[in-house]
C-alpha positions as a Markdown table, in Angstrom:
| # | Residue | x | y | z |
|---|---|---|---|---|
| 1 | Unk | 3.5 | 0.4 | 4.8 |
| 2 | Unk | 6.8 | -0.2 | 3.2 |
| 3 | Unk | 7.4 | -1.4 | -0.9 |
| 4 | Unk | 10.4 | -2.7 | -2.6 |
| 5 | Unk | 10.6 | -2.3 | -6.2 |
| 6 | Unk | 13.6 | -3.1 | -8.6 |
| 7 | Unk | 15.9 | -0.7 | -10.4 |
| 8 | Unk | 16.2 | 0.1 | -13.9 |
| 9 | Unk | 19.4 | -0.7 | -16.4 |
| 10 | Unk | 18.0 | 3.1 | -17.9 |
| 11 | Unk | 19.7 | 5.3 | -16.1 |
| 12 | Unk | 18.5 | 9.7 | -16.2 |
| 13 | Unk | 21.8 | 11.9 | -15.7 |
| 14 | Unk | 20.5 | 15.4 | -16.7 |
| 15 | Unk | 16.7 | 16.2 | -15.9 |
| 16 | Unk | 16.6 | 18.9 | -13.1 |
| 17 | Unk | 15.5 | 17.7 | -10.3 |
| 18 | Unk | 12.2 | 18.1 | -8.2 |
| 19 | Unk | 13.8 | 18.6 | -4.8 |
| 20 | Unk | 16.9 | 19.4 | -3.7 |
| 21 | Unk | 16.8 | 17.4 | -0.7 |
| 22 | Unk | 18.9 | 14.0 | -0.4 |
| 23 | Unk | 20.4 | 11.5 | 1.8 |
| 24 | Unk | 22.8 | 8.8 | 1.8 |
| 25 | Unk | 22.6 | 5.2 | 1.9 |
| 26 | Unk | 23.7 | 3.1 | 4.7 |
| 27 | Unk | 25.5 | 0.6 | 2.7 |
| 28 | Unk | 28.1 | 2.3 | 1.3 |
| 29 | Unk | 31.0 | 0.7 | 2.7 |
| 30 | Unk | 29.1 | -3.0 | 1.4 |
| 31 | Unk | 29.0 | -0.8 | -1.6 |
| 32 | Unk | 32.5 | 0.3 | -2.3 |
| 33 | Unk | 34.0 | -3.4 | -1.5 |
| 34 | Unk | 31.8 | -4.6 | -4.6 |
| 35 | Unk | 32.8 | -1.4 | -6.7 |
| 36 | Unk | 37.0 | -2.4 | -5.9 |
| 37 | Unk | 36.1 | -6.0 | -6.6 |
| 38 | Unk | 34.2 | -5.2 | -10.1 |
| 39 | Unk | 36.6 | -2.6 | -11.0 |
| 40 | Unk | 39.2 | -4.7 | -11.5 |
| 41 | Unk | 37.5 | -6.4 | -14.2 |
| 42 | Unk | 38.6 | -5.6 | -18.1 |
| 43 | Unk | 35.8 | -4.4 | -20.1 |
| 44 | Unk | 35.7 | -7.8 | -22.4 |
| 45 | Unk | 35.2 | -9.3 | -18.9 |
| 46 | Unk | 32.3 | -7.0 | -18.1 |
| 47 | Unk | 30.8 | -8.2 | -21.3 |
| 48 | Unk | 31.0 | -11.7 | -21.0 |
| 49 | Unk | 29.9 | -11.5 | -16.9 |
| 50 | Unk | 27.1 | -9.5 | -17.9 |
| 51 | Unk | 25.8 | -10.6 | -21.5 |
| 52 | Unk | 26.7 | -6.9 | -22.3 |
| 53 | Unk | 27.5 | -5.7 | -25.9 |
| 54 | Unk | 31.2 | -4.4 | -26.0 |
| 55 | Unk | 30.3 | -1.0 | -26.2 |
| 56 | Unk | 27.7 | -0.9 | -23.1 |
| 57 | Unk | 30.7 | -3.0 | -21.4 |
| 58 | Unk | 33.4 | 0.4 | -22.1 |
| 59 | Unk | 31.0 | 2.3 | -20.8 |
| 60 | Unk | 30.2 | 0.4 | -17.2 |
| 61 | Unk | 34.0 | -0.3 | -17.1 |
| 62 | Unk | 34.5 | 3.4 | -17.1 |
| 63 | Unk | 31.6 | 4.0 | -14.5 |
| 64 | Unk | 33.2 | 1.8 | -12.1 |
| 65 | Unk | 36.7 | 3.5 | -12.6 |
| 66 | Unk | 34.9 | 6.8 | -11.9 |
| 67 | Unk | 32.9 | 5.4 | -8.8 |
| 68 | Unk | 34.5 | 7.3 | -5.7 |
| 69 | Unk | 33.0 | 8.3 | -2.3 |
| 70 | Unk | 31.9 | 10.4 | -0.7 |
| 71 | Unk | 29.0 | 10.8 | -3.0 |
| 72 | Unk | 27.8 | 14.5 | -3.2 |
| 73 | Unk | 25.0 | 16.6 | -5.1 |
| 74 | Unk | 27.5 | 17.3 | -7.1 |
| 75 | Unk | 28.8 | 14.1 | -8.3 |
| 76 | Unk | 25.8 | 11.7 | -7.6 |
| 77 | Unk | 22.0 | 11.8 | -7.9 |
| 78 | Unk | 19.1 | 10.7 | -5.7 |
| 79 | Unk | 18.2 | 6.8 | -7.0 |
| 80 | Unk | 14.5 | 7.5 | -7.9 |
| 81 | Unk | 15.4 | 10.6 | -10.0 |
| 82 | Unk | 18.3 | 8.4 | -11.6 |
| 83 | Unk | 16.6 | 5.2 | -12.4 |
| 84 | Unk | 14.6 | 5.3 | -15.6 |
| 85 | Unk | 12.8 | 2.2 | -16.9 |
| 86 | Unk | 9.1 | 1.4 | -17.0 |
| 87 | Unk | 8.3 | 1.2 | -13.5 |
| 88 | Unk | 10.1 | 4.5 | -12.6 |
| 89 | Unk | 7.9 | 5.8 | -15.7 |
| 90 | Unk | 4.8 | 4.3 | -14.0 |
| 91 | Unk | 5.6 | 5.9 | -10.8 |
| 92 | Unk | 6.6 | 9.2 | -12.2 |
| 93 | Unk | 8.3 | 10.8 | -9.3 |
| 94 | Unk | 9.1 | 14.0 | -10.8 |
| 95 | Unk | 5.5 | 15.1 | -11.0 |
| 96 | Unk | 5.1 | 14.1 | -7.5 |
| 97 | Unk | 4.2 | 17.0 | -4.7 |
| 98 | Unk | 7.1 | 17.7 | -2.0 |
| 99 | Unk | 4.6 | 16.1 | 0.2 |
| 100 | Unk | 4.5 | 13.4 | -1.4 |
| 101 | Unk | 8.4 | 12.9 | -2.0 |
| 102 | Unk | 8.9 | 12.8 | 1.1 |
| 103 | Unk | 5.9 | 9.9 | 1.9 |
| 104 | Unk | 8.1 | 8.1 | -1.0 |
| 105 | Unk | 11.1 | 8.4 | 1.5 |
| 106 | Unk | 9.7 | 7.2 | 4.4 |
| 107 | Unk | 7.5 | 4.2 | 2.5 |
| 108 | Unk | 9.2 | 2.9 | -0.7 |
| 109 | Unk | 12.6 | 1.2 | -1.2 |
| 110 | Unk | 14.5 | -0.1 | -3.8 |
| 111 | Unk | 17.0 | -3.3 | -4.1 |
| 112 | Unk | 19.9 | -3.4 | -5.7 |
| 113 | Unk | 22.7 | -5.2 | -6.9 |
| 114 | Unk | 25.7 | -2.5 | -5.9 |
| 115 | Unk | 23.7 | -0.5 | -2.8 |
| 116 | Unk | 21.9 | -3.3 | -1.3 |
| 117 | Unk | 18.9 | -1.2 | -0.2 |
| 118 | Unk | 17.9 | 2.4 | -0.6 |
| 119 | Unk | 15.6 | 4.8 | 0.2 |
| 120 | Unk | 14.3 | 7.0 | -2.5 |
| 121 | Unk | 16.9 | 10.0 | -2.3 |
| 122 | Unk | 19.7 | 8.3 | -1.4 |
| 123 | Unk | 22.7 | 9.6 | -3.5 |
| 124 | Unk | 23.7 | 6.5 | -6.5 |
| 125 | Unk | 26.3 | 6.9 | -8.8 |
| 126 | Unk | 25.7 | 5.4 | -12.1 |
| 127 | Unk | 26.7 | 1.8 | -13.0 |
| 128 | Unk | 25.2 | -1.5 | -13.7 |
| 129 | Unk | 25.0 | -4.5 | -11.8 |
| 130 | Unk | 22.3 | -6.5 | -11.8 |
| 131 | Unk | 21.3 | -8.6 | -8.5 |
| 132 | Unk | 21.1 | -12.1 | -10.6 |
| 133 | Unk | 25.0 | -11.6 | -11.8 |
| 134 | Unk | 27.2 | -14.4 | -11.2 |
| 135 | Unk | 29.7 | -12.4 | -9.3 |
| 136 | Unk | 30.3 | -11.4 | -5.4 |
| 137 | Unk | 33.0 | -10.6 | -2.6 |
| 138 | Unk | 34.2 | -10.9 | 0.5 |
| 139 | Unk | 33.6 | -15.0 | 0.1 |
| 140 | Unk | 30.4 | -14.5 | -0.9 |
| 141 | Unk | 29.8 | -16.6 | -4.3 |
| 142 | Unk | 27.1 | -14.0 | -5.8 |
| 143 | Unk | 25.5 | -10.9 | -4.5 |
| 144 | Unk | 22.5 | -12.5 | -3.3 |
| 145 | Unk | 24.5 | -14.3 | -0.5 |
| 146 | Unk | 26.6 | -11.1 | -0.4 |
| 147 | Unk | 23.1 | -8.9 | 0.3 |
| 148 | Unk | 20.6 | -11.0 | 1.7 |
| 149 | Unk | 21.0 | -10.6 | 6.0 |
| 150 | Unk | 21.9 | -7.0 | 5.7 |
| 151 | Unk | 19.1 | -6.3 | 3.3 |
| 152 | Unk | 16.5 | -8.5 | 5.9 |
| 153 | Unk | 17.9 | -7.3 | 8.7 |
| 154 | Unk | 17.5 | -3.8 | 7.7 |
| 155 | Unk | 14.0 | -4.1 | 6.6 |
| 156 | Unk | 12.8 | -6.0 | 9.7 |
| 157 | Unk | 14.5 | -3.0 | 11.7 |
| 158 | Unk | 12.1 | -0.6 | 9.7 |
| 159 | Unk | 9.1 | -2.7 | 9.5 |
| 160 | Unk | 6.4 | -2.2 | 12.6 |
| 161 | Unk | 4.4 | -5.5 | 13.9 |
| 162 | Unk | 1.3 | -5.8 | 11.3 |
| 163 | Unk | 2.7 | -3.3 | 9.0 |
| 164 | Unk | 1.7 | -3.9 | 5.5 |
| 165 | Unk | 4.6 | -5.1 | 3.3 |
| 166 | Unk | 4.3 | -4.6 | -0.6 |
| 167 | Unk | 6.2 | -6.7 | -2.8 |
| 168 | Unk | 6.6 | -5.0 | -6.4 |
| 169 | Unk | 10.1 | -5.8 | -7.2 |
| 170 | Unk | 10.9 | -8.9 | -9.6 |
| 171 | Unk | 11.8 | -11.7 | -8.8 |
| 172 | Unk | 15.2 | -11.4 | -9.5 |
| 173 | Unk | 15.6 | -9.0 | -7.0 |
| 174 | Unk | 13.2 | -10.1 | -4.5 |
| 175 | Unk | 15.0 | -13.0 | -3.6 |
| 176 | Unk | 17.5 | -10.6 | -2.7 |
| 177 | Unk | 14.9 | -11.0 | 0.2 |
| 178 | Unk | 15.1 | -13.6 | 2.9 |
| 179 | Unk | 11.1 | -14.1 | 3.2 |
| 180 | Unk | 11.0 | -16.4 | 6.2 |
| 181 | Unk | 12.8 | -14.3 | 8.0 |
| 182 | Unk | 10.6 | -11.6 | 7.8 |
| 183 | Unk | 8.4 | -10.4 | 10.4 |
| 184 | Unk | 5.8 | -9.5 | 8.9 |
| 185 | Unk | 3.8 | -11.5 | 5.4 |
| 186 | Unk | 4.3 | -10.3 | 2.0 |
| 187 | Unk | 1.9 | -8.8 | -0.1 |
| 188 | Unk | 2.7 | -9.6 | -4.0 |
| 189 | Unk | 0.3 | -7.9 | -6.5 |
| 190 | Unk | 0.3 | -9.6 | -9.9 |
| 191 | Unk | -0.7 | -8.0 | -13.3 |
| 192 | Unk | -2.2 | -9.6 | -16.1 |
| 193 | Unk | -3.4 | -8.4 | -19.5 |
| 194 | Unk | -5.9 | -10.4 | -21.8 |
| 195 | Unk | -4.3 | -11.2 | -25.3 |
| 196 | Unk | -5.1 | -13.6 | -27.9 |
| 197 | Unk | -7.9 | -14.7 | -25.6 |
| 198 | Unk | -5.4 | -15.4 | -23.1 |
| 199 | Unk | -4.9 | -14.0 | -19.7 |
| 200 | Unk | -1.2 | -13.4 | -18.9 |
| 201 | Unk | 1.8 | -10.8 | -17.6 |
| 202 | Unk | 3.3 | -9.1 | -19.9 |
| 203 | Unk | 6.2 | -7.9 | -19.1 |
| 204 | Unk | 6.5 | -4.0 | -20.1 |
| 205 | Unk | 2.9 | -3.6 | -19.0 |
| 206 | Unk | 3.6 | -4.9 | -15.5 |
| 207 | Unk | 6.8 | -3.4 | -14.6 |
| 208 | Unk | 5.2 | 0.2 | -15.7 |
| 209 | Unk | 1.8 | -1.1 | -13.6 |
| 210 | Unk | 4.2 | -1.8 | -10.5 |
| 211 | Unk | 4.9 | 1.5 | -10.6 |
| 212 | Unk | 1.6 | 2.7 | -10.9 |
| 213 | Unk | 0.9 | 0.8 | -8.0 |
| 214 | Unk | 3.5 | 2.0 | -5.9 |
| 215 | Unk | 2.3 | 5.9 | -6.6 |
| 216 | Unk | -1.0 | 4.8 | -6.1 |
| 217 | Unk | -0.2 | 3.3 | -2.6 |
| 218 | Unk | 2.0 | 6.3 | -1.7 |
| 219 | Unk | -0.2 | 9.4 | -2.3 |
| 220 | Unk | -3.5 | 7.4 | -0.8 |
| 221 | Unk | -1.3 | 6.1 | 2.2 |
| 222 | Unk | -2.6 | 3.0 | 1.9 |
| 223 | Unk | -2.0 | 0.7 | 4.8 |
| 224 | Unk | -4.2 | -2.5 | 4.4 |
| 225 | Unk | -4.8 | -5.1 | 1.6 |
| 226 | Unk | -9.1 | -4.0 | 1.1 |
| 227 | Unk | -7.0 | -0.7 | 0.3 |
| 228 | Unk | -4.6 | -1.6 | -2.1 |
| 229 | Unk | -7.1 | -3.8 | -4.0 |
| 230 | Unk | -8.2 | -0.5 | -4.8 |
| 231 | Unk | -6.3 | 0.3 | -7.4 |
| 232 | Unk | -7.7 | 0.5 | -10.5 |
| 233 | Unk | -5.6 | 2.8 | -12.8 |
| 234 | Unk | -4.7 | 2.5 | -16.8 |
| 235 | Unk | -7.2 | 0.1 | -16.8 |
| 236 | Unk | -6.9 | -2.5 | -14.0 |
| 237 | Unk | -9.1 | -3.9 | -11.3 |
| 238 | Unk | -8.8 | -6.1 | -9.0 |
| 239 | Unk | -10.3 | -9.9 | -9.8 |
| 240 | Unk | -11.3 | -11.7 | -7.4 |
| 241 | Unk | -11.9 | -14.5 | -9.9 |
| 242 | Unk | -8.2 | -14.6 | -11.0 |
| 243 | Unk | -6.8 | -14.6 | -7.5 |
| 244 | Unk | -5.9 | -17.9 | -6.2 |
| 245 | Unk | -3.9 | -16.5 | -3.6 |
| 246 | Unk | -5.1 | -13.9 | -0.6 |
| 247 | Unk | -1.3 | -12.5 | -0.7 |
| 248 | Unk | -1.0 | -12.3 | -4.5 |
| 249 | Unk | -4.0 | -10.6 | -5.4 |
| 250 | Unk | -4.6 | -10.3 | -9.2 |
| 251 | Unk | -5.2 | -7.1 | -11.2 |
| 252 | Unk | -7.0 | -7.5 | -15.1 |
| 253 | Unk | -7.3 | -5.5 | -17.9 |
């Protein structure tokens, strides 16, 4: 089973860490042409490229001046422990077992805008770049042109024949994705809360359930969609009613 969730703009510099283990991503070279291409940018420019206030623009125009390789323990942190919005709250890896830290490793990925694709404790520095910005490099005219065969390729060299394939990123960063060229179907879990009489996502609830999810499938090492429909933590279950789609399978509360 491998997952791909999104990261968070919420970034965690200072909690101790679970583990002292890390490793490094395999795109850093992708990564470091990007980081010399946005760091050239003035911070008024960061904050018009990026809808950013002026003073959340100061701050990522420093983080790209202070961006250098090689990333160490020292001066970088593993992504999961670093990323720290409502899915990473959902999926609560600091409470995880070493056990299961290191199923994380070997099962869950995460997109992103500056690193392409990384595995849990792969070493990030911080910064923000979000996969939808209007910006890329090396002729490529955004990032998802800039990303999308080395992020496919890469995931087609770690997914087996049958393998189940869990899509809980959004959709801004899964078409970071190219899904035809996949070898293997997507699975997209979709969650839905009842308000006003009304069935529908809501957004904070649903990024925090994705990461529920991905725990979920991690620590029971779930490898097939009966499985996953399994999940039925803070509240959801799977509908069968609601699901329209055998690949998007609907969760309710």
């Amino acid at each position: 089973m491998k997952i791909v969730i999104s990261p968070a703009k919420s970034l965690d510099l200072t909690s101790e860490l679970p583990t002292d283990t890390y490793t490094q991503s395999q795109f850093l070279a992708q990564s470091e042409v990007l980081n010399k291409e946005i760091k050239s940018k003035k911070p008024s420019e960061l904050s018009s490229l990026m809808h950013i206030s002026e003073k959340l623009a100061a701050l990522n125009w420093q983080r790209n001046q202070d961006w250098t390789l090689p990333f160490t323990a020292e001066n970088a942190r593993p992504a999961v422990f670093m990323f720290n919005g409502d899915v990473y709250n959902g999926l609560d890896a600091y409470q995880l077992s070493k056990e299961n830290i290191q199923k994380m490793q070997d099962k869950l990925r995460i997109l992103s805008g500056l690193y392409g694709l990384l595995k849990p404790l792969d070493l990030i520095q911080p910064y923000r770049l979000e996969m939808g910005t209007k910006f890329g490099a090396n002729g490529a005219k955004n990032l998802y042109e800039f990303w999308k065969k080395t992020i496919t390729v890469q995931l087609n060299t770690e997914l087996e024949k049958d393998e189940l394939f869990v899509n809980l990123a959004s959709n801004e960063y899964f078409k970071a994705i190219d899904k035809k060229m996949l070898k293997v179907p997507v699975i997209t879990p979709v969650f839905k809360d009842w308000k006003n009489d009304k069935l529908k996502i809501i957004s904070f609830y649903a990024k925090k359930a994705r990461g529920t999810m991905s725990r979920y499938l991690i620590e029971n090492e779930v490898e097939n969609l009966n499985q996953l429909k399994g999940f039925s933590l803070d509240g959801y279950a799977y509908s069968e009613t609601y699901t329209t789609k055998e690949n998007e399978p609907v969760f309710v509360r």
